[in-house]
Each structure stands twice: as C-alpha cells, then as structure tokens.
VOGU-3710 file (C-alpha; in Angstrom, 3 decimals, decimal comma):
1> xxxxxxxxxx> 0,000/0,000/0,000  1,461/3,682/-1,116  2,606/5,774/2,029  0,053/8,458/2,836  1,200/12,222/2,206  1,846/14,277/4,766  -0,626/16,583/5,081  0,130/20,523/6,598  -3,343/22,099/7,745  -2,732/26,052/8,192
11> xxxxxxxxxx> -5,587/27,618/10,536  -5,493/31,704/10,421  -7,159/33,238/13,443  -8,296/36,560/14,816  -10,119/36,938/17,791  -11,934/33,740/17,473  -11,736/31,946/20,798  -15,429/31,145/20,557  -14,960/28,884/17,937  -11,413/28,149/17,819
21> xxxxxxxxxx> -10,604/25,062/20,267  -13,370/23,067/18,127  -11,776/23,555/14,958  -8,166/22,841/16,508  -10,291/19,550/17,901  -11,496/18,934/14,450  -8,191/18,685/13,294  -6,445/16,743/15,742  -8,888/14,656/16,575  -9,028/12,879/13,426
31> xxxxxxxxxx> -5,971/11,426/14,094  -4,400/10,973/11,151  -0,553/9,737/11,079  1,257/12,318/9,507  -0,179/15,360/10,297  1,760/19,267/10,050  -0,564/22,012/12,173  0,137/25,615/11,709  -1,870/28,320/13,511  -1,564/31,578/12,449
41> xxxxxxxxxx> -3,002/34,164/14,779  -3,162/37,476/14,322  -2,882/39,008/17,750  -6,251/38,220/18,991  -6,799/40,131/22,472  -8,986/37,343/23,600  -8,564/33,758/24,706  -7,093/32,659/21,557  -3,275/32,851/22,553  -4,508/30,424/26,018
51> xxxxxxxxxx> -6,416/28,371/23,666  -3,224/27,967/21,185  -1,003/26,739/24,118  -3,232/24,269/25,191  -2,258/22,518/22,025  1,035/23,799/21,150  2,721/20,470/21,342  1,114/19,401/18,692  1,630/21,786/16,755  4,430/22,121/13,819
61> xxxxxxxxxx> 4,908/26,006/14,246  2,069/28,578/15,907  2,636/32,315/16,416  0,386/35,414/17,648  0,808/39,217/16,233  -0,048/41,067/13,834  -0,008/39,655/10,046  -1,764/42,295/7,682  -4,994/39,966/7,923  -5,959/36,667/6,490
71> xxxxxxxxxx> -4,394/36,087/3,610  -0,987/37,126/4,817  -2,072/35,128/7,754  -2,197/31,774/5,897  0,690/32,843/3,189  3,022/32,666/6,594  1,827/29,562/7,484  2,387/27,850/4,212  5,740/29,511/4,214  5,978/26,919/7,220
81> xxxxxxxxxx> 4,707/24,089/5,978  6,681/20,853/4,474  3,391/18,326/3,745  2,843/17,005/0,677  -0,635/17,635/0,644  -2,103/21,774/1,309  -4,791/23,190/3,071  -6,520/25,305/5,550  -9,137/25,655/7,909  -10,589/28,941/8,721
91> xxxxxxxxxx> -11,082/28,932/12,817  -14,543/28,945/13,054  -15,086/26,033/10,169  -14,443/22,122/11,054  -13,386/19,097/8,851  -15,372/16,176/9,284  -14,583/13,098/10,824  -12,101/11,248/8,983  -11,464/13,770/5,893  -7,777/14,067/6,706
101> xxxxxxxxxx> -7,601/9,725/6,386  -10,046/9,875/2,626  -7,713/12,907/1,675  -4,845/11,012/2,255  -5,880/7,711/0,407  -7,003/9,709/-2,387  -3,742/11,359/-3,268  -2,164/7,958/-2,537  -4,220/6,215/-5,020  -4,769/9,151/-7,866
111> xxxxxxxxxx> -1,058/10,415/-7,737  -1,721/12,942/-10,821  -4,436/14,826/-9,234  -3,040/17,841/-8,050  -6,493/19,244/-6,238  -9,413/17,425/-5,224  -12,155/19,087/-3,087  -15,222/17,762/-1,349  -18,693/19,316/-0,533  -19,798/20,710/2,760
121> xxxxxxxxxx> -22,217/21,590/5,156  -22,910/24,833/6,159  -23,915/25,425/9,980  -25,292/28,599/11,844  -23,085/30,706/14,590  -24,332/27,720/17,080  -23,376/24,476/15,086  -26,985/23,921/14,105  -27,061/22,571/10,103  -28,748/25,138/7,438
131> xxxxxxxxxx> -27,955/23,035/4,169  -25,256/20,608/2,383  -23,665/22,315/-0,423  -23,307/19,303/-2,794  -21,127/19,974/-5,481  -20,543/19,489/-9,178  -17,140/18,532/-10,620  -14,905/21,684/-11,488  -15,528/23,312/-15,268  -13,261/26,383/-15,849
141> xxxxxxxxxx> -16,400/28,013/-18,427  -18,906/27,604/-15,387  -16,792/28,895/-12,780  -15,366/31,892/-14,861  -18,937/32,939/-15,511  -20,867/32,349/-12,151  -18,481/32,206/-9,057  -16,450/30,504/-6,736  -18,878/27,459/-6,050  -15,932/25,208/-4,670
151> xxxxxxxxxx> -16,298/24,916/-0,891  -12,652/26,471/0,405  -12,367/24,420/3,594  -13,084/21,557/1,519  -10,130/21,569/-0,603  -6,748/20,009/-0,465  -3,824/20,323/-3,148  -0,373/19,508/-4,025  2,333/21,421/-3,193  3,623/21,144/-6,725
161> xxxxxxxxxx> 0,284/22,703/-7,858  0,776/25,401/-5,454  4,294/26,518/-6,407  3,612/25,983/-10,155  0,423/28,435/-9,698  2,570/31,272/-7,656  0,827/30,779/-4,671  -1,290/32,934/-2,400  -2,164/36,278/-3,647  -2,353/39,206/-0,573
171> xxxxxxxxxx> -3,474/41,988/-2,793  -6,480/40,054/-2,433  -8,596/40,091/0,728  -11,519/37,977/0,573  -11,558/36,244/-3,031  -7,680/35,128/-2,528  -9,500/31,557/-2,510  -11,430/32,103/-5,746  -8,368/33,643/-7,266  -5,882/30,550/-6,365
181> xxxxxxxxxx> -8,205/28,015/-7,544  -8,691/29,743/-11,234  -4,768/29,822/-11,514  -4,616/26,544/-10,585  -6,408/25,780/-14,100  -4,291/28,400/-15,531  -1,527/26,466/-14,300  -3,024/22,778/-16,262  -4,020/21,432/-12,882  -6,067/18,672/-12,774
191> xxxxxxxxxx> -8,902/20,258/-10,065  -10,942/16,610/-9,095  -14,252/16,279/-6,994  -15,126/13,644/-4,780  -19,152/13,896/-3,286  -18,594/13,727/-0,221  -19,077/15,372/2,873  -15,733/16,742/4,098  -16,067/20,359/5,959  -18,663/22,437/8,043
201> xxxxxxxxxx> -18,682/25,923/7,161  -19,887/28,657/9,518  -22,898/31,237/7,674  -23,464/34,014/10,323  -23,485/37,817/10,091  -20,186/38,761/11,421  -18,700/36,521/8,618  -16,288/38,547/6,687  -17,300/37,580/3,034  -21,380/38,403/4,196
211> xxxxxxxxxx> -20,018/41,879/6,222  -17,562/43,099/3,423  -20,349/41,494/0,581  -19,293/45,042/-1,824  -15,248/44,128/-1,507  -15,791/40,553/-2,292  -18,071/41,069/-5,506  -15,226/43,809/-6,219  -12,108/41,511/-6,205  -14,506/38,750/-7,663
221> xxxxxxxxxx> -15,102/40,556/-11,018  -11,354/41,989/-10,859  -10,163/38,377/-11,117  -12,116/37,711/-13,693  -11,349/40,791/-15,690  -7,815/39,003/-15,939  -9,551/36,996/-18,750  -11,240/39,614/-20,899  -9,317/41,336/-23,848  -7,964/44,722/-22,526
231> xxxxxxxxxx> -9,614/44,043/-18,858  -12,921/45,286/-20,430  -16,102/43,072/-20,117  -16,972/41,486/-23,181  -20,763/42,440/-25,059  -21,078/38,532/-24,265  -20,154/38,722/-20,849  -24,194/38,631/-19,683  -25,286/35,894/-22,086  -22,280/33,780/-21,535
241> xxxxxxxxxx> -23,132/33,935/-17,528  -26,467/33,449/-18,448  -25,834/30,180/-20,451  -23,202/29,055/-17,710  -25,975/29,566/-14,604  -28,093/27,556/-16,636  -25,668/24,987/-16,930  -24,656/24,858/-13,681  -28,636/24,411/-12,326  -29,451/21,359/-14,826
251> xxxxxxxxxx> -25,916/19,795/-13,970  -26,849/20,088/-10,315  -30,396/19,061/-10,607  -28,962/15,983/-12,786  -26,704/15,072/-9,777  -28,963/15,298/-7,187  -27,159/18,518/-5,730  -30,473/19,918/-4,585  -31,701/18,588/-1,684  -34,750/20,471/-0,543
261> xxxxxxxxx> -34,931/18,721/2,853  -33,595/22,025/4,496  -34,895/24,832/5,869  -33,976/27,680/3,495  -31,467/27,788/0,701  -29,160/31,057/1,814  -27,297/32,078/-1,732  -26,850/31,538/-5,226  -28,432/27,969/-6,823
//
C-alpha cells in the first residue's frame, strides 16, 4: 500500500476563541498519522493565545501578532509548511470526521491529481445545520462565468500545484481563494471532486465575506477581468453567464445537488 502524504493544515485566526478550540479539535482529533498544524493568529486580544497553548505540542509552528490579515495570515503559514498535501481551515469552520484519512488515500491512489475538493455543510453561529452544499465537478467556463462554487475548507492540493500556480495572492482580501483556484487551471491542474461530505462551514453575520459582501463582488469581477481582452467586459459577458448559470442548475439538478430537505437555501443555486 502507497505511504500516505503528509498533510500541513494552516488555521489563520483573529479573535476567534469562541470557535477556535473546536476547529483545533477537528483537526487533531481525526488522528491521522502524519499530520503538520500551523496556527496563524493574528494578535487576537482574547482567549485565543490560552487556547493555542493548550495545544502547542502538537503543533508544527504557531505564532500570535499582527499579520496584515488573512491572507498574509495563511501565506506565513504555508511559508511553514513541508506536507505534501495543502490546506486550511478557517477557525470557526471544522473538517469532518475522517477527511484528513479519505484525503490522504485519495492522493495515494490518484497520484496525478493535483487538487481534489469535497462538498460541505454549512452550519449557523451555534453548530446547528442550514444546508449541504453538494457539489458538481470543477468546469473552468462555469466557474469563470458564475463564481467561486468550490467549498474552500473543503479543498486540499499539491504542493507542486501550489508553487507551479505562484501561490497565495495578498493583494487580495476575501476572493484570494477564488483567485488561487482559477490559476490553478491556468496552471493545467487537474482540479478533481469527490461527493462527499468533508467540511462544516460557519454562515453568520459577522462573517467577513457576508459583512464586506461590496469588496468581495469587487475583487470577484477583478479576477475575472484578468480573462477579458484589454480588462474590459466582453458584449457577451451577460449571455455567456447566463448560459453558464443555466448549466450549472441542470448539472446540479442531474446530480442530485439539490436537496430540498432544508430549511432555506441562503445564496446563489
């Protein structure tokens, strides 16, 4: 049987000591055998540094003070990291049980893939489930012309993938996600999907891409404009969004993405 990867899970923080010992549970408690945690915190004034301790030695590398924010946040932690295998968990967001141990086997046993992502479940400011987001596989034309529909705490990668792609962008803020995932396609990376359940992602008001809604649709249309002829929007632009939406909702319907057993759907289809 192949060796599994070594996996190095980065975990920015600010102020977060609510939900941050659960997530650092998450991780750890999956118990997987070769396992690389980085915290990154950014000089929270609460709990978090106390928190952090408690789990220090089992930690790789941890620090607390001031970073510039998130994505400078996780771009230090990466600059730490020596796994095979790349990814991070936002501190109030879990992994599911035993998504460290399917990541692992995957890689192990598809060693060309150089990003595979799962779906997720998104859960209120208490824990309590709002809906799955089930997923369809990644297509560049859909995702250029609708959004970032890949759940984030749900994705793992190569490092080679990451290097190849130039890594983490900080002049982005919010949609430094969206913007490493497109440039992983730039960069002829083979982006796979498994359907399964592998993150729970926190939907709540305080959340920074809900709060700051007018920043993230700003660096959102700014990465795309990377793709249009002299960064201005094409006459097509609206029809070709139109015609990937569409897309997108019969490919979802066909997979049985929509499942209407929940209370309220809370964005986009």
């Amino acid at each position: 049987m192949t060796a599994m990867p070594k996996i190095s899970v980065v975990v920015p923080s600010f102020n977060q000591a609510k939900y941050l010992e659960m997530t650092l549970r998450s991780i750890l408690d999956q118990n997987y055998p070769d396992l690389e945690l980085i915290v990154i915190d950014g000089g929270s004034k609460d709990e978090s540094p106390e928190i952090i301790r408690k789990y220090e030695q089992y930690m790789k590398f941890w620090c607390s003070e001031p970073d510039g924010g998130q994505t400078q946040g996780i771009i230090k932690g990466f600059a730490q990291a020596t796994g095979e295998v790349l990814c991070f968990l936002n501190s109030d967001d879990l992994f599911e049980p035993g998504v460290l141990r399917e990541v692992g086997e995957y890689f192990s046993q598809h060693p060309d893939a150089d990003a595979v992502y799962g779906d997720a479940l998104w859960i209120d400011a208490e824990g309590k489930a709002l809906r799955r987001q089930k997923e369809i596989p990644f297509n560049r034309f859909i995702f250029l012309y609708t959004y970032d529909y890949i759940p984030g705490m749900s994705m793992f990668w190569s490092r080679s993938i990451y290097n190849r792609a130039g890594g983490l962008n900080p002049a982005f803020q919010l949609a430094f996600d969206e913007d490493l995932w497109i440039r992983f396609s730039d960069a002829h990376g083979k982006i796979s999907h498994v359907a399964r359940q592998w993150s729970r992602m926190r939907f709540y008001p305080e959340q920074k891409n809900r709060s700051l809604r007018a920043q993230s649709n700003q660096e959102d249309m700014l990465i795309r404009s990377r793709y249009w002829k002299n960064q201005k929007k094409p006459k097509t632009y609206e029809l070709r969004r139109k015609i990937a939406l569409s897309l997108r909702i019969l490919w979802r319907l066909l997979s049985g993405c929509y499942s209407w057993s929940y209370r309220r759907y809370l964005e986009k289809p």
